[in-house]
N, C-alpha and C positions, 0 to 999 in steps of 0.2 A: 504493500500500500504506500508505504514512504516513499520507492522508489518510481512508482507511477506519477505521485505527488510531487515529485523532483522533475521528473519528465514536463510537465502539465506547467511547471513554474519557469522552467529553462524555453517552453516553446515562448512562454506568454513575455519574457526579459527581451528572446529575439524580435519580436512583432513590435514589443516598444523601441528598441533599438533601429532598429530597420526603416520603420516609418508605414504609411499608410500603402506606401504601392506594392511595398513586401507582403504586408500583410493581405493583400486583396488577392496576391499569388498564394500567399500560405492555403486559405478559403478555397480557391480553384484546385488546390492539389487536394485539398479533404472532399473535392467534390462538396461543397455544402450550398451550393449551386442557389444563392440568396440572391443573388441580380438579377433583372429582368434582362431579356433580350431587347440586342439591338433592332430598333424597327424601322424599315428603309422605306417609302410610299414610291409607287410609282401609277402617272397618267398618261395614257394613250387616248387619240383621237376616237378610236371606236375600234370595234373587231376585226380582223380580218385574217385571211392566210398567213401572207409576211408577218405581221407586228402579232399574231397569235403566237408564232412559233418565237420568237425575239422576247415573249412575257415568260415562255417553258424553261429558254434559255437562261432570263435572268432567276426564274424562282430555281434553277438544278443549281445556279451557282450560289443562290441565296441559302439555301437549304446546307451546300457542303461548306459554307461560312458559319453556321448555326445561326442567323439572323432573320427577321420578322421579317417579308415581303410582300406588302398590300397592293396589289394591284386594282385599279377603277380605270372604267372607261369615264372621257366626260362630254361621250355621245356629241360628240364635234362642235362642243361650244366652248371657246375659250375662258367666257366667264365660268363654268364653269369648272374647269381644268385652273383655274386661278384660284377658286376658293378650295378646292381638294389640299393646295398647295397651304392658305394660310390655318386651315384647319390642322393639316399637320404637323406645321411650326408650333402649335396652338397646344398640338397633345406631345409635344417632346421629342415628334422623331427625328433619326438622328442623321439622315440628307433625304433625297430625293433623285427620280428619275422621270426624264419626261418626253414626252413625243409629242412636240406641238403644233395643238391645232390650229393655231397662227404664227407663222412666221414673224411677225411682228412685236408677238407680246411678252418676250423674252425678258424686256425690262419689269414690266411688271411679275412675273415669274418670279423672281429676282428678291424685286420689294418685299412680296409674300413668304418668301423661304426665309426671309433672315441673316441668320449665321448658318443655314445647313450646308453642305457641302452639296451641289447640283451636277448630273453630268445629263445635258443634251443628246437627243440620240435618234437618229432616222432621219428628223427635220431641222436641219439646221437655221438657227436663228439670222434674219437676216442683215441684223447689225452683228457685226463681230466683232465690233467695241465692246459690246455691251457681255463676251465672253472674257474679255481681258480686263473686265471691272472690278475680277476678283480673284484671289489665289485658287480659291474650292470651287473653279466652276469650268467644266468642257462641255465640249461636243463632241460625238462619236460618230462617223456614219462614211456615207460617201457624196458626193456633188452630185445630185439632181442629173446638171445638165450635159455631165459624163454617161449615165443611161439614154437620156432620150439622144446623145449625137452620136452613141453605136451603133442603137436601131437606125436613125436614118444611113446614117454607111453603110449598113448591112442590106438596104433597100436600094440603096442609090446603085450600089453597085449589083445587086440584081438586074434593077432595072436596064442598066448600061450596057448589060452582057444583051438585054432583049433588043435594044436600039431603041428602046422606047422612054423617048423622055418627056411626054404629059402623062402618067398613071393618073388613074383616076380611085382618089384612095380614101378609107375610110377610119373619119380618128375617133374612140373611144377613150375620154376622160375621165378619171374618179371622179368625187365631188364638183359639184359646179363650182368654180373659183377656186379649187383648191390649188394652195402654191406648188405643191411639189410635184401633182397631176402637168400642168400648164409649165412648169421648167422643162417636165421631161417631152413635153411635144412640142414646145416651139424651139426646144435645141433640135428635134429629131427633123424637124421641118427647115429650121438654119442649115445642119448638115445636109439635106435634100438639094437644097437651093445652091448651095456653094460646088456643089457636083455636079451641076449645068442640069437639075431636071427644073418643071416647070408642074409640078403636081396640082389638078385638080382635086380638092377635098371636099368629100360628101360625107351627110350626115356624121357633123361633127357634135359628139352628144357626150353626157355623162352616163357611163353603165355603175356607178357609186361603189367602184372598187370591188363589187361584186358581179359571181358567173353569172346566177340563174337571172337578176336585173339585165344584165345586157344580155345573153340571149332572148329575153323573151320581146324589147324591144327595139334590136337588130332583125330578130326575124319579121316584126310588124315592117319592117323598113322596105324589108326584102321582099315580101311581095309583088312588088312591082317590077321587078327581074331586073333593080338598077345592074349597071356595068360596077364590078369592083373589080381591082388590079391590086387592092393591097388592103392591109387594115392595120393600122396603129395604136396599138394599145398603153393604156398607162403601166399595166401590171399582168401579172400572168393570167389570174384569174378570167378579167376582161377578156385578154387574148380567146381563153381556154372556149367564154361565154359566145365571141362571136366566130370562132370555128366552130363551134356547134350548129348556129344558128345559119350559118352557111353550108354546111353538109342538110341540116333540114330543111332547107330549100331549095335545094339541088346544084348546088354550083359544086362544080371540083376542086377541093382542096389543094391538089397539086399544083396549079396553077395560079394560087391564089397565097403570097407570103403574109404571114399571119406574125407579127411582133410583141411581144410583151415583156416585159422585168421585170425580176423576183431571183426565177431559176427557184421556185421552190418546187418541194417533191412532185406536184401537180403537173407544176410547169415542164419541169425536165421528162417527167412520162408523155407530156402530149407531144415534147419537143422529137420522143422517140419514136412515138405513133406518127406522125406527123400532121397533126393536127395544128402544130404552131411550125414555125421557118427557124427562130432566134429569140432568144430571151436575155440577159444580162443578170449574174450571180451577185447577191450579195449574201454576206454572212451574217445571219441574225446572230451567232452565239458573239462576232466582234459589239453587238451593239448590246445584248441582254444581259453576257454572262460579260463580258466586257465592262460594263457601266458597272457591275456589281463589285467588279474587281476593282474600279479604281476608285469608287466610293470608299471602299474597307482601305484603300491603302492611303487614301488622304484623311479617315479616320486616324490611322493610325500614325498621325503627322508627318506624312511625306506629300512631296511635291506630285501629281497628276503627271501621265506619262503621256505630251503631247509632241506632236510632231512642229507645230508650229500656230502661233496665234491662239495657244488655247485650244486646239482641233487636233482628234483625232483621224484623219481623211486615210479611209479604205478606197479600196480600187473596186469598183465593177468589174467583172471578168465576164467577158461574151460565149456564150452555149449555143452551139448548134449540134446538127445530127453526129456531124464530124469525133465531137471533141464531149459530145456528153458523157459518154463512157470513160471514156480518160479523165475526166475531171472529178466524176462520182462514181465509181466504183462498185459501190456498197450499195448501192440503187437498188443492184442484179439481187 
């Protein structure tokens, strides 16, 4: 008993000696496991294929962090994607991830978080001043308008091989106004135009990021047996919706280059069926499990691992029938 009581008086000398950061190591080696978890919030504009798999990403890396990861959509209203934000400054969490539904509202993002440590990701803010405002705040993702000017090269020079330089072509937008939608088509359309074509565009519409939306009003379109030579899309999905809607109205696919970006699992199967022409890769776990990683490491008072300006910029990688097997493997 005495000797236990020696033990129990030698641990409790150490703990004072040491100070409080010893002692909160001491606690974690007895397992006494008395602290709350770290809780990380993260907003996305709304659901979709890409930004679904980019939330799996960051809760697998959240998970092997041991930390709380709330994810809310805020159903593509910035005010509301604003107040998610001051709510969680509000209950103690300890940064933030976000995918915004306005390019623009970054600064107030900003205001609302506080002191938390923020890292941007998918849509990059379109002041990038307003990234370098603060030590704990990045962006993670890739440039917009590096997607839509591979689909148009990837068209142009289609088209170039046929001799044919007015196609007459069909663009499929997410959200109406949405910025990242409209980056990635009027670069795809820049690259078009700067490679000597002259593209007629029809029904230029929003299929809202989603297949079954734009299949079912692509095929109302099609009806009327317009001429298509191409179709443009913002994202795979889209793609996926108006290849469908054009095999259900009898046109041949073959003949007919079908573009979208993601390269997600969806995308890369139709890419292999041939349902789509080209799509452009990006990697949700740089942007999911990514963000998580460098949140915990500027928790941990280190500087954010940027390439430049505060930004994290990944590359797009271009998928065709060519190189989709070489590129994903594990597909098979």
């Amino acid at each position: 008993m005495r000797k236990f009581l020696k033990f129990i008086l030698s641990l409790t000398l150490i703990i004072i000696l040491c100070g409080c950061q010893n002692s909160a190591i001491f606690f974690d080696m007895y397992n006494f496991n008395n602290h709350p978890k770290i809780k990380i919030g993260m907003s996305i504009p709304s659901e979709g294929t890409f930004l679904n798999s980019v939330c799996q990403s960051a809760k697998k890396a959240a998970d092997e962090h041991d930390v709380q990861l709330e994810i809310l959509s805020a159903n593509n209203n910035q005010e509301t994607q604003s107040e998610q934000v001051k709510e969680w400054a509000e209950n103690n969490y300890a940064a933030v991830i976000i995918v915004l539904c306005d390019d623009t509202a970054a600064k107030q993002i900003l205001d609302n978080a506080g002191t938390m440590p923020i890292v941007f990701i998918n849509r990059c803010p379109s002041d990038h001043d307003v990234l370098q405002s603060k030590q704990n705040v990045i962006y993670i993702g890739g440039k917009e308008g590096d997607a839509g000017r591979l689909q148009g090269e990837f068209l142009s020079e289609y088209f170039i091989s046929q001799n044919k330089t007015t196609p007459t072509i069909a663009v499929i937008s997410g959200e109406n106004n949405d910025f990242t939608s409209n980056i990635r088509i009027e670069a795809a359309k820049e690259a078009m135009s700067n490679a000597g074509l002259m593209p007629f565009y029809v029904y230029e519409s929003s299929g809202g990021w989603d297949k079954s939306k734009t299949q079912s009003g692509f095929y109302k379109f099609l009806q009327d047996k317009p001429n298509i030579d191409a179709v443009l899309a913002a994202n795979d999905d889209m793609a996926i919706g108006a290849a469908d809607a054009l095999a259900q109205s009898g046109y041949a696919l073959s003949e007919i280059p079908i573009v979208g970006v993601d390269a997600t699992p969806e995308g890369r199967a139709a890419v292999r069926d041939g349902r789509i022409d080209f799509t452009v890769y990006q990697d949700p776990e740089y942007q999911g499990a990514g963000a998580v990683n460098e949140i915990m490491n500027m928790l941990g008072g280190y500087m954010p691992n940027v390439d430049i300006d505060s930004i994290q910029w990944h590359d797009y990688i271009p998928v065709t029938a060519a190189n989709v097997d070489q590129l994903f493997p594990d597909d098979r």
